[in-house]
N, CA, C and O atoms as a Tripos MOL2 file, in Angstrom:
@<TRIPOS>MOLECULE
protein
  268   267    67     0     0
PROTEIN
NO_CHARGES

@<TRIPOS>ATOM
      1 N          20.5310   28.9660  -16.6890 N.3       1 UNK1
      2 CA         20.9030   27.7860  -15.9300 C.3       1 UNK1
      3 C          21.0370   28.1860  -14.4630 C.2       1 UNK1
      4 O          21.7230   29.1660  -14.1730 O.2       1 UNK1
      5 N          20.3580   27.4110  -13.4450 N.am      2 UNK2
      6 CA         20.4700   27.8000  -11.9310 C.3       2 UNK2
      7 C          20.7580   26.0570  -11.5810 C.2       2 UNK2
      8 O          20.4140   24.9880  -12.0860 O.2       2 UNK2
      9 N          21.5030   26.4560  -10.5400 N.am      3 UNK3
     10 CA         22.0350   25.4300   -9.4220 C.3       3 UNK3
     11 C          22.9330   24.5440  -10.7000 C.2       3 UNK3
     12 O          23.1090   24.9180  -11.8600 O.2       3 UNK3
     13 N          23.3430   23.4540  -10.1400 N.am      4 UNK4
     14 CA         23.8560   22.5220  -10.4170 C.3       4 UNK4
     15 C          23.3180   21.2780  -11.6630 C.2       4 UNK4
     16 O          22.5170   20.3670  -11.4510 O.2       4 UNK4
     17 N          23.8650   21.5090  -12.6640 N.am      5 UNK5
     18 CA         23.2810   20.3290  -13.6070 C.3       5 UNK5
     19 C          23.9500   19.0550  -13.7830 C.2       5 UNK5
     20 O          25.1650   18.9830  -13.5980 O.2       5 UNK5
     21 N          23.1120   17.8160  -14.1990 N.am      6 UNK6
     22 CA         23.6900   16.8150  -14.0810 C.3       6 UNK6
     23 C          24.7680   16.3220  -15.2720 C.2       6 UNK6
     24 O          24.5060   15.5100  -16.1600 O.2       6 UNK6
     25 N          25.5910   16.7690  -15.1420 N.am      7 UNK7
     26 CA         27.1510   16.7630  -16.0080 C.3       7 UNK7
     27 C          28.1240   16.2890  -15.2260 C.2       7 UNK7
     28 O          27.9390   16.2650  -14.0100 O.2       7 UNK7
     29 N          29.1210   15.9080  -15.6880 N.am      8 UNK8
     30 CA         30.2080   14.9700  -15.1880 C.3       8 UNK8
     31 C          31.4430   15.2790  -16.5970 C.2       8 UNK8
     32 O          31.2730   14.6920  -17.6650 O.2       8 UNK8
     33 N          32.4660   16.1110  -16.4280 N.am      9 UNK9
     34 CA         33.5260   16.5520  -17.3150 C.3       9 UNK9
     35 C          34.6730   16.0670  -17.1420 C.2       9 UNK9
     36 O          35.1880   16.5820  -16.1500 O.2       9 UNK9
     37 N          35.4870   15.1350  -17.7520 N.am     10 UNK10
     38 CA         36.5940   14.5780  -17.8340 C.3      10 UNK10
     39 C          37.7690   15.7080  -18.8630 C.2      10 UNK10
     40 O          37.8410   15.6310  -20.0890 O.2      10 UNK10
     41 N          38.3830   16.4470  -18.2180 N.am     11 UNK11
     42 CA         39.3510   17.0740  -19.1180 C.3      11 UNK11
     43 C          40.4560   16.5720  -19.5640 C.2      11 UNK11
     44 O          41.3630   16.9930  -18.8450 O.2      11 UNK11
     45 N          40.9570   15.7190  -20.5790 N.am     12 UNK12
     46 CA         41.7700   15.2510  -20.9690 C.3      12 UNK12
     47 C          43.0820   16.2880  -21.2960 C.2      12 UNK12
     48 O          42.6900   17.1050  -22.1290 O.2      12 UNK12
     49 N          44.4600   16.5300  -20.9420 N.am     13 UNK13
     50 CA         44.8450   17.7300  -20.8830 C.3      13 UNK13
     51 C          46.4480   17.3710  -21.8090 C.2      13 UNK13
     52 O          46.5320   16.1750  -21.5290 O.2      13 UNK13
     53 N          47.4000   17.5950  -22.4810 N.am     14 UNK14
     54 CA         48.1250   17.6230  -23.0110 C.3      14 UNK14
     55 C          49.4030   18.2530  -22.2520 C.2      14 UNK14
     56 O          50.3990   17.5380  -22.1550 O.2      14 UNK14
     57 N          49.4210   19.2610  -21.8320 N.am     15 UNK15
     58 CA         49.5040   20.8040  -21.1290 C.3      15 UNK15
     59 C          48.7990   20.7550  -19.9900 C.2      15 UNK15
     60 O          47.5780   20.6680  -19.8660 O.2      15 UNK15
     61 N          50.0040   20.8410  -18.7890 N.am     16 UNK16
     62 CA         49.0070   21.5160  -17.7090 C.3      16 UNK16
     63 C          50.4310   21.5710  -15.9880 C.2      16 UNK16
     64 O          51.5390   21.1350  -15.6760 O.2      16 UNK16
     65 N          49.4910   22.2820  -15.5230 N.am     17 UNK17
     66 CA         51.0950   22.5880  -14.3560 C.3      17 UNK17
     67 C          51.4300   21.7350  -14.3680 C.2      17 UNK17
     68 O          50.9110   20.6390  -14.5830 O.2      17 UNK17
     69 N          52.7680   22.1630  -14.0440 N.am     18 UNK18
     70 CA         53.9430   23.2190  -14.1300 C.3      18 UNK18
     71 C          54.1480   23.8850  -14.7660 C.2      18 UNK18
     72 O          54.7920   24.8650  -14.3910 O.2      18 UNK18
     73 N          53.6480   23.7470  -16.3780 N.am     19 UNK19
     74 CA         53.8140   24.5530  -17.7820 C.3      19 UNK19
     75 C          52.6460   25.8480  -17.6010 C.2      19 UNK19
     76 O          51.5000   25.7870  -17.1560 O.2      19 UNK19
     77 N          53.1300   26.5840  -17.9310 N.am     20 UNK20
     78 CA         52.8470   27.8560  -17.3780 C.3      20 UNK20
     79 C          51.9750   28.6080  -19.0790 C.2      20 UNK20
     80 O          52.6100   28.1740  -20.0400 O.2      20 UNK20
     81 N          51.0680   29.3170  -19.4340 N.am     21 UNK21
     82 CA         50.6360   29.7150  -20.6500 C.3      21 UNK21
     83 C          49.6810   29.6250  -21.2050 C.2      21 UNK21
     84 O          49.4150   28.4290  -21.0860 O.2      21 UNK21
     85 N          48.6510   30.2240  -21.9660 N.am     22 UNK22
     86 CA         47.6730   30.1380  -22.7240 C.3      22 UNK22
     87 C          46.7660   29.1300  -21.9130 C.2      22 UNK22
     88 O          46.0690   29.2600  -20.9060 O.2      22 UNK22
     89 N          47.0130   28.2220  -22.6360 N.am     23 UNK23
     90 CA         46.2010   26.8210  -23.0180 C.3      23 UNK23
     91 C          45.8380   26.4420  -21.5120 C.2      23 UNK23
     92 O          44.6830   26.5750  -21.1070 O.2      23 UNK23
     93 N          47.0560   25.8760  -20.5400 N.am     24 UNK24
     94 CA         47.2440   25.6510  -19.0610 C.3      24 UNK24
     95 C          46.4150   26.7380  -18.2460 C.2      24 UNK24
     96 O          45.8870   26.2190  -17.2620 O.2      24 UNK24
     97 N          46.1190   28.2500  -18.3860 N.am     25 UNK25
     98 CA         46.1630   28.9130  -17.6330 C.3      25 UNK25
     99 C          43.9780   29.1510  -17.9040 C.2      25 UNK25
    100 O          43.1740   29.3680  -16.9980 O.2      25 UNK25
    101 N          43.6550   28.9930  -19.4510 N.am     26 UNK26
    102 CA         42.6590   28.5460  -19.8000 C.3      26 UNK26
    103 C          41.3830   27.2910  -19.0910 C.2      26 UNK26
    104 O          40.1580   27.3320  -18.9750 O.2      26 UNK26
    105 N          42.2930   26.4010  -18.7870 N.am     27 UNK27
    106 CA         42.0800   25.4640  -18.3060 C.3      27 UNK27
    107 C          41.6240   25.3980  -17.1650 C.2      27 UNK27
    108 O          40.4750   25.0860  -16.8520 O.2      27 UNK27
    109 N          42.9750   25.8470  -16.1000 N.am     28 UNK28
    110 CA         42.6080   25.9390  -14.7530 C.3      28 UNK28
    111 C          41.3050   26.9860  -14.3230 C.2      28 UNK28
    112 O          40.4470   26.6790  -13.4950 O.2      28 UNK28
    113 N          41.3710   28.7590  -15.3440 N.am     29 UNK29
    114 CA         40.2650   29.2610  -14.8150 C.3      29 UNK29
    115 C          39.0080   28.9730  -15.3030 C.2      29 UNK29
    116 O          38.0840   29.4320  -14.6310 O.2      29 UNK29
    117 N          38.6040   28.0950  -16.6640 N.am     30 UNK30
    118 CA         37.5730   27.3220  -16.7430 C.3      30 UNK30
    119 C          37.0770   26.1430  -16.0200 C.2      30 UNK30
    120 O          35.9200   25.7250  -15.9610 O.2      30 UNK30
    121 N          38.4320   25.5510  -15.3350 N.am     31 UNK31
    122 CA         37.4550   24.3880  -14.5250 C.3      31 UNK31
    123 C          37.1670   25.1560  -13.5440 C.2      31 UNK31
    124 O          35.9450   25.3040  -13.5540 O.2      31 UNK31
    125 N          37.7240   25.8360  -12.5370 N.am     32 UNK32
    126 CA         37.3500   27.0040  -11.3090 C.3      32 UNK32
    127 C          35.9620   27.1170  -11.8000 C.2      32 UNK32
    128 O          35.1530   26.3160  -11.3320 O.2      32 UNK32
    129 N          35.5210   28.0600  -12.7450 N.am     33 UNK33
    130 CA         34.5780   28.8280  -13.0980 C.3      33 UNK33
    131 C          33.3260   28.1630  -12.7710 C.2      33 UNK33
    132 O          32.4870   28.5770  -11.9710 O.2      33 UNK33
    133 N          33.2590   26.8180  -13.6400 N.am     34 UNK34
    134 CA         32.4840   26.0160  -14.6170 C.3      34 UNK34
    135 C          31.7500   25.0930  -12.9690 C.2      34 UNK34
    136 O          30.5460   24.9880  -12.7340 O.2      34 UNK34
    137 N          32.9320   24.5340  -12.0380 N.am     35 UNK35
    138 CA         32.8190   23.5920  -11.0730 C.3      35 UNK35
    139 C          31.0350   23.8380  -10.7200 C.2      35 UNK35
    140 O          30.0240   23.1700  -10.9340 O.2      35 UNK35
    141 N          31.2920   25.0180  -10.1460 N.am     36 UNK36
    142 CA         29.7630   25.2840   -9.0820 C.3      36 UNK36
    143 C          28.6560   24.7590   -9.7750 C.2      36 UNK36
    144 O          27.6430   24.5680   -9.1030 O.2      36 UNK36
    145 N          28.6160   24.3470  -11.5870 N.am     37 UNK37
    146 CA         27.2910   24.3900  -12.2060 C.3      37 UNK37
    147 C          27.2570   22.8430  -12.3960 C.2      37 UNK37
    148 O          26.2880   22.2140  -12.8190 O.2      37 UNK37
    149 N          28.5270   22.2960  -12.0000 N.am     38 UNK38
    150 CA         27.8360   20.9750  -12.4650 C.3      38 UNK38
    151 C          28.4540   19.8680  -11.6060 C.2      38 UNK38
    152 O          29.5480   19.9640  -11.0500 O.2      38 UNK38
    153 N          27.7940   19.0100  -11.5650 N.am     39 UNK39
    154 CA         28.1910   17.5450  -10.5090 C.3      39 UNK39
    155 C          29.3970   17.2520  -10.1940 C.2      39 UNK39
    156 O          29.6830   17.0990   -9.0070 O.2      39 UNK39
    157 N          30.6180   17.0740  -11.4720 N.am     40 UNK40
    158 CA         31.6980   16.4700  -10.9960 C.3      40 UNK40
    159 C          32.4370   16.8860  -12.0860 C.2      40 UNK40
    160 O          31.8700   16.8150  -13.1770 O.2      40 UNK40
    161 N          33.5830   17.3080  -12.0480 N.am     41 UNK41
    162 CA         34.7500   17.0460  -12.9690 C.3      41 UNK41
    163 C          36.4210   16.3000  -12.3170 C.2      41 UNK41
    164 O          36.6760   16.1350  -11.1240 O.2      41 UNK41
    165 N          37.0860   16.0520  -13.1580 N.am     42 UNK42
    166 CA         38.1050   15.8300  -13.4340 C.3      42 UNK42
    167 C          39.2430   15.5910  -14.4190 C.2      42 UNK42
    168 O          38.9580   14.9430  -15.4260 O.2      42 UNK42
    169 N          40.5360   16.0400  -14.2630 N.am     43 UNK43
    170 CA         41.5540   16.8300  -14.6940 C.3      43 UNK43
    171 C          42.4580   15.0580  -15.0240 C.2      43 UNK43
    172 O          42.8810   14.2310  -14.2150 O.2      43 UNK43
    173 N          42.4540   15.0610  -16.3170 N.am     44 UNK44
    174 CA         43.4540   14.1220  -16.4320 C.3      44 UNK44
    175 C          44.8740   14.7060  -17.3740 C.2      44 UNK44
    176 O          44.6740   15.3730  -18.3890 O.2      44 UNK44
    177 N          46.2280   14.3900  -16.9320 N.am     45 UNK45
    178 CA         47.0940   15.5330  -16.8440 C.3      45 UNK45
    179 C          48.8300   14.9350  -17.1970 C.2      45 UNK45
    180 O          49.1780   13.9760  -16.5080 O.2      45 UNK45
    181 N          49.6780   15.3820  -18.0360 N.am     46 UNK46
    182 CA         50.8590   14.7160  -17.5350 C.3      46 UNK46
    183 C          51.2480   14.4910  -16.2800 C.2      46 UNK46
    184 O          50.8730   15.3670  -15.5010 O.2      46 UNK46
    185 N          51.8550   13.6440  -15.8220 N.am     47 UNK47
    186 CA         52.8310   13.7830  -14.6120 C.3      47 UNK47
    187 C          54.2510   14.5790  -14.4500 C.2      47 UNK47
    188 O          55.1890   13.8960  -14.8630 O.2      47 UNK47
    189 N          54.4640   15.2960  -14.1680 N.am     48 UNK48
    190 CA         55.6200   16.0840  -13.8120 C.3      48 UNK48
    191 C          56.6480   15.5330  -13.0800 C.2      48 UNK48
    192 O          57.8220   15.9000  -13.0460 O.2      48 UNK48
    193 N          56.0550   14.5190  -12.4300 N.am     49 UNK49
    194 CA         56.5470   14.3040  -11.0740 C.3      49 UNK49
    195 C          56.4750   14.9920   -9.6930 C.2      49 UNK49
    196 O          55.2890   15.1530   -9.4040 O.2      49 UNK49
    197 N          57.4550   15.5450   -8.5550 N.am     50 UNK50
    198 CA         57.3460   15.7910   -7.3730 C.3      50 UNK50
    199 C          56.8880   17.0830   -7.8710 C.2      50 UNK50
    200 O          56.0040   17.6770   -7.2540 O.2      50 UNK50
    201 N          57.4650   17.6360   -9.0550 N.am     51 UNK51
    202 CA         57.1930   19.4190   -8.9850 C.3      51 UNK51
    203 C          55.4810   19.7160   -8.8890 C.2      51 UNK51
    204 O          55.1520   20.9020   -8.8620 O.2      51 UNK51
    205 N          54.5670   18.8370   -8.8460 N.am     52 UNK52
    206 CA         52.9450   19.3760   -9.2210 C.3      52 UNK52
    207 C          52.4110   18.5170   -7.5620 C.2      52 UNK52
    208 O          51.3700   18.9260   -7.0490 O.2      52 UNK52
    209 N          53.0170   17.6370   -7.0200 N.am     53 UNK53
    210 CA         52.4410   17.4270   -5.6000 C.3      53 UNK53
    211 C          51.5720   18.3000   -4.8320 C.2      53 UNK53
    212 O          50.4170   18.1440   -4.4360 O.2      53 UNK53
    213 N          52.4420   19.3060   -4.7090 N.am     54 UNK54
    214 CA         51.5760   20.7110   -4.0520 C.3      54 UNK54
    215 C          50.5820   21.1310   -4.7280 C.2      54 UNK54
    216 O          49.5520   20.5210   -4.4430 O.2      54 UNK54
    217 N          50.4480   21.9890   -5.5730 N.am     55 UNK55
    218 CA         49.6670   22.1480   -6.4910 C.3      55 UNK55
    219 C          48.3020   21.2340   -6.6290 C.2      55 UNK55
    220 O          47.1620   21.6490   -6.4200 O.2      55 UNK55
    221 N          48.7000   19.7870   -7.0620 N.am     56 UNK56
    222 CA         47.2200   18.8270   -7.1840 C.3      56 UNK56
    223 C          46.5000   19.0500   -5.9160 C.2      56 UNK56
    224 O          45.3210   19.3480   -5.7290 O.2      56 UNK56
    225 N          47.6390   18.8020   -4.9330 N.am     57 UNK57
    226 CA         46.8960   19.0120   -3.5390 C.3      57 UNK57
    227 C          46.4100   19.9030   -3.1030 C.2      57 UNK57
    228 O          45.8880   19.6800   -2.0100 O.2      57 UNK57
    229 N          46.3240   20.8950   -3.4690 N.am     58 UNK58
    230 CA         45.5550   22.1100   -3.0160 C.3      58 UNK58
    231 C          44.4840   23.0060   -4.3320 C.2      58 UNK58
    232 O          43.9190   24.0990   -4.3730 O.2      58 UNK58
    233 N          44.6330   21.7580   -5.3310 N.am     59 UNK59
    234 CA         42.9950   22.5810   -6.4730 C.3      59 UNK59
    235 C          42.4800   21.5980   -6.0300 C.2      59 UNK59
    236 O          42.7010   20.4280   -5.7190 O.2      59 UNK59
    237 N          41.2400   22.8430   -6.1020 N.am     60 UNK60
    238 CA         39.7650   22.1300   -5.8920 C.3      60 UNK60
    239 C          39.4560   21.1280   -6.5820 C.2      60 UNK60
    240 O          38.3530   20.6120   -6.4040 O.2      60 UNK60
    241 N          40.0020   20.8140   -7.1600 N.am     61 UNK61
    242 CA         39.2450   19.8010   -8.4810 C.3      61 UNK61
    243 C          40.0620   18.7630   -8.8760 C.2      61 UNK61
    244 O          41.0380   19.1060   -9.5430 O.2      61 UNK61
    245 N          39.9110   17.4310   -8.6150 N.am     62 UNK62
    246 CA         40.5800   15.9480   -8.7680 C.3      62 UNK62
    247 C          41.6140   15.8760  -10.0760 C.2      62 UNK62
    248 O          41.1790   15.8470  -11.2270 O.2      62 UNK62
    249 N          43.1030   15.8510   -9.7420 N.am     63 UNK63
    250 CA         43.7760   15.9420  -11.0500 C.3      63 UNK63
    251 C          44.8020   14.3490  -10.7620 C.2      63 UNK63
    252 O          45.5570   13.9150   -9.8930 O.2      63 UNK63
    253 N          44.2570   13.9100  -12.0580 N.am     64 UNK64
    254 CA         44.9680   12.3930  -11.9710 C.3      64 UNK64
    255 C          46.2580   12.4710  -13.0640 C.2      64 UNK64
    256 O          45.9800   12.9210  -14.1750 O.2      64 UNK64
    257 N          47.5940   12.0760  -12.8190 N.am     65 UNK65
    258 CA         48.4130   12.2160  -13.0370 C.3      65 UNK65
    259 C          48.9910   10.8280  -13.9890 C.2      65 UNK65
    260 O          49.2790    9.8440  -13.3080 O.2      65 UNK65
    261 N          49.1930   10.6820  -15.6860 N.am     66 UNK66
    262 CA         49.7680    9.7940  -15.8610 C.3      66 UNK66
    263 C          50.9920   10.0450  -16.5680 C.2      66 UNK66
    264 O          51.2420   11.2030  -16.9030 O.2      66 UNK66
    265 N          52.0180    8.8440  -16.9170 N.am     67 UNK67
    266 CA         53.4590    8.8760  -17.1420 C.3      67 UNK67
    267 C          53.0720    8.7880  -18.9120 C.2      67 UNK67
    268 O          53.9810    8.7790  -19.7420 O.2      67 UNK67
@<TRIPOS>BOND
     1     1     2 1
     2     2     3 1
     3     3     4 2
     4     3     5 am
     5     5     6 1
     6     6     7 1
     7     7     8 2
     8     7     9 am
     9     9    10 1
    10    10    11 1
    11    11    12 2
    12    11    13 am
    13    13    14 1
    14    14    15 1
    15    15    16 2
    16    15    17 am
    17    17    18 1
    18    18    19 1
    19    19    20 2
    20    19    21 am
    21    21    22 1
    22    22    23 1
    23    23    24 2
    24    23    25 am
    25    25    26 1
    26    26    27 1
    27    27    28 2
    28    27    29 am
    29    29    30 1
    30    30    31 1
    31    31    32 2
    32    31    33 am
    33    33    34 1
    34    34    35 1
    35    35    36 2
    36    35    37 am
    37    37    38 1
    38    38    39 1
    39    39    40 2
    40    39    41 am
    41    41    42 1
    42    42    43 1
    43    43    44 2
    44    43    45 am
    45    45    46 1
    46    46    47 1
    47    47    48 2
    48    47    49 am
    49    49    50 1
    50    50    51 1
    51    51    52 2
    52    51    53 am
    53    53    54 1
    54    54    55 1
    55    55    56 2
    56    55    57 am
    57    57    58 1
    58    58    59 1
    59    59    60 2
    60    59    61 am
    61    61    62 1
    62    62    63 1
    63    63    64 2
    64    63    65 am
    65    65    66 1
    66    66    67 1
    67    67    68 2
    68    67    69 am
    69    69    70 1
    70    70    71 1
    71    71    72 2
    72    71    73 am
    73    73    74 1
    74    74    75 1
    75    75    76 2
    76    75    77 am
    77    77    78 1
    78    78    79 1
    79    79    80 2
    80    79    81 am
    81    81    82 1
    82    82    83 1
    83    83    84 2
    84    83    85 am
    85    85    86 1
    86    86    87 1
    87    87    88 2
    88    87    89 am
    89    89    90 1
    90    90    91 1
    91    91    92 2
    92    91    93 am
    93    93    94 1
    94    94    95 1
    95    95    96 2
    96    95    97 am
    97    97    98 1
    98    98    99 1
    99    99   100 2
   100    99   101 am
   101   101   102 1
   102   102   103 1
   103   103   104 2
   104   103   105 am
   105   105   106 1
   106   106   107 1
   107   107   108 2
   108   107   109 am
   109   109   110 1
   110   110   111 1
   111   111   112 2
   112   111   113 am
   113   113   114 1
   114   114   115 1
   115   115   116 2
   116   115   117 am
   117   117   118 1
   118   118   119 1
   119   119   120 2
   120   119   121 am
   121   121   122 1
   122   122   123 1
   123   123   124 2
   124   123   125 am
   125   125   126 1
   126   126   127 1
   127   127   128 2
   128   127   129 am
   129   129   130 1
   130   130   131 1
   131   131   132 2
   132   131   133 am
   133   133   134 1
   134   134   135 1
   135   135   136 2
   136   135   137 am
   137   137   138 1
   138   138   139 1
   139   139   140 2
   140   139   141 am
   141   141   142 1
   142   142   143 1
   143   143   144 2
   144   143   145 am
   145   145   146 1
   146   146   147 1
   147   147   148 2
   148   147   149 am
   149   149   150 1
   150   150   151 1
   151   151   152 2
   152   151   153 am
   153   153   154 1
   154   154   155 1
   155   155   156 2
   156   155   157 am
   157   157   158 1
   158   158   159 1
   159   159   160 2
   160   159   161 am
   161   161   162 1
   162   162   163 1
   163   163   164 2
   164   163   165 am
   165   165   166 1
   166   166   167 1
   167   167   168 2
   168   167   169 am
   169   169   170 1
   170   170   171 1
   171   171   172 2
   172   171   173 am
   173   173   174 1
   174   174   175 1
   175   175   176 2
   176   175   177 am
   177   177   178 1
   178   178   179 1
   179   179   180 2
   180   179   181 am
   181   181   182 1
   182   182   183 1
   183   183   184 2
   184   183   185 am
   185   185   186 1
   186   186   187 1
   187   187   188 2
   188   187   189 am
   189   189   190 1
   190   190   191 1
   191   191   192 2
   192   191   193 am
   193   193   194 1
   194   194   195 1
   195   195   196 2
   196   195   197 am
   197   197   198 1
   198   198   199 1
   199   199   200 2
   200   199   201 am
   201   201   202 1
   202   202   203 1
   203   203   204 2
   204   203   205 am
   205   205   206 1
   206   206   207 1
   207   207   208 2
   208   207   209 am
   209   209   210 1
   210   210   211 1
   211   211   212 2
   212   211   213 am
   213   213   214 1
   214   214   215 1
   215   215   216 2
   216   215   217 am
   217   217   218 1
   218   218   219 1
   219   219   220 2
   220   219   221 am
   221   221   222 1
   222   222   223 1
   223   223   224 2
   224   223   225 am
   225   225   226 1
   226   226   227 1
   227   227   228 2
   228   227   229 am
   229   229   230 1
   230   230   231 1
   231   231   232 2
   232   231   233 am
   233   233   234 1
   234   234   235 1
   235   235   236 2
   236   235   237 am
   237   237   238 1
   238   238   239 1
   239   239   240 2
   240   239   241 am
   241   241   242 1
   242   242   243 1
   243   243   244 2
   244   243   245 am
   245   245   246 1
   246   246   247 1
   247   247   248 2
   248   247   249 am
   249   249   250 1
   250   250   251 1
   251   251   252 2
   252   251   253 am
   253   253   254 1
   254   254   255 1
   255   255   256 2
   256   255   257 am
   257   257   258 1
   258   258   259 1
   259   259   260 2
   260   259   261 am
   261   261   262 1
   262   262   263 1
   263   263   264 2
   264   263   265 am
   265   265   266 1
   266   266   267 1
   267   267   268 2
@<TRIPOS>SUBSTRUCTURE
     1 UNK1         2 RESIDUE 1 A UNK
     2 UNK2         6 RESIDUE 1 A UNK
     3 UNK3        10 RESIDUE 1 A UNK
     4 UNK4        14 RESIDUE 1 A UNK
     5 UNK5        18 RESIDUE 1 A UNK
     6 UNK6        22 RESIDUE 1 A UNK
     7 UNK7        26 RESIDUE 1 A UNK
     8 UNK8        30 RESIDUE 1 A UNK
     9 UNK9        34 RESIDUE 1 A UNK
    10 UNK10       38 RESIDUE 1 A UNK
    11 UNK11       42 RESIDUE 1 A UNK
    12 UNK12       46 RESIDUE 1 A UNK
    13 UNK13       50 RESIDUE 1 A UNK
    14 UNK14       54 RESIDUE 1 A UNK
    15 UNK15       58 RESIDUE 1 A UNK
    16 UNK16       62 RESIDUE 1 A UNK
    17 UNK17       66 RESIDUE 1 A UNK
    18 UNK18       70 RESIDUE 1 A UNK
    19 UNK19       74 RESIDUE 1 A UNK
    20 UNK20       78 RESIDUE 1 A UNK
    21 UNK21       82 RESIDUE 1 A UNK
    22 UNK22       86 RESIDUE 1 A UNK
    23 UNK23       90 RESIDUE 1 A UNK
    24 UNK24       94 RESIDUE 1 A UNK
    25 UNK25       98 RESIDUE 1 A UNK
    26 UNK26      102 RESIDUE 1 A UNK
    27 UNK27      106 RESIDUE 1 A UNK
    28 UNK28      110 RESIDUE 1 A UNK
    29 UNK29      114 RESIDUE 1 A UNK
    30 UNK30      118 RESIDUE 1 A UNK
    31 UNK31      122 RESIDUE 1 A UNK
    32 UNK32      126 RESIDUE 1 A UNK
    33 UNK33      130 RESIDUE 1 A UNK
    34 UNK34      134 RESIDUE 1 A UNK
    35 UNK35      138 RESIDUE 1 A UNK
    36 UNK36      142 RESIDUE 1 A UNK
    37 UNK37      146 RESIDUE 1 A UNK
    38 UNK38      150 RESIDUE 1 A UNK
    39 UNK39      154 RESIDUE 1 A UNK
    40 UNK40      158 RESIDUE 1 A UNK
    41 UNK41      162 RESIDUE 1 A UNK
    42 UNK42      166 RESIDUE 1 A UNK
    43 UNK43      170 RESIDUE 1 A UNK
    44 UNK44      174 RESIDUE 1 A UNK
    45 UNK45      178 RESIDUE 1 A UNK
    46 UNK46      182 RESIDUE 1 A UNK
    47 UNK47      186 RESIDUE 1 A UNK
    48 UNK48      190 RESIDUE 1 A UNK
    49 UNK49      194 RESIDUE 1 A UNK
    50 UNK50      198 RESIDUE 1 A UNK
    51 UNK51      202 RESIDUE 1 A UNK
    52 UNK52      206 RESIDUE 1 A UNK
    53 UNK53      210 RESIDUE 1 A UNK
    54 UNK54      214 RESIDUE 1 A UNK
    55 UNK55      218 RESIDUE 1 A UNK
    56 UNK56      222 RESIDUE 1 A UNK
    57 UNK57      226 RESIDUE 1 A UNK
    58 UNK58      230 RESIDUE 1 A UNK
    59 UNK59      234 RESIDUE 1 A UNK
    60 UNK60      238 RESIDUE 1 A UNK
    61 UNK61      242 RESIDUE 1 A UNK
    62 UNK62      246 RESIDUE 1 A UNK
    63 UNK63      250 RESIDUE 1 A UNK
    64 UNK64      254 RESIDUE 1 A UNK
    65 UNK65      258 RESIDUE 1 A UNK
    66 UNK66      262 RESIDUE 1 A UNK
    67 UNK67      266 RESIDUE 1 A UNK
């Protein structure tokens, strides 16, 4: 596989920062990894509240937050 393929990944997530472990830590360095090969992803995620502000805001990769 070279360059960029036409994929679009919705990660539906259970687990994910602030929670620290396995599964969470899986996650984040597979979407990192994975990003460069394909069109678009995004991170759908508990809400934490204020504690993940920073955090969303500074990964590369669109994380939508629900209650």
């Amino acid at each position: 596989m070279v360059g960029k393929q036409r994929i679009s990944v919705i990660r539906v997530v259970f687990e994910f920062y602030p929670i620290k472990g396995g599964s969470v830590t899986h996650i984040l360095e597979l979407s990192k990894h994975v990003d460069p090969y394909i069109e678009s992803q995004v991170i759908i995620a508990p809400d934490f509240g204020k504690e993940c502000k920073d955090f969303d805001a500074s990964y590369p990769i669109p994380i939508i937050r629900v209650k």
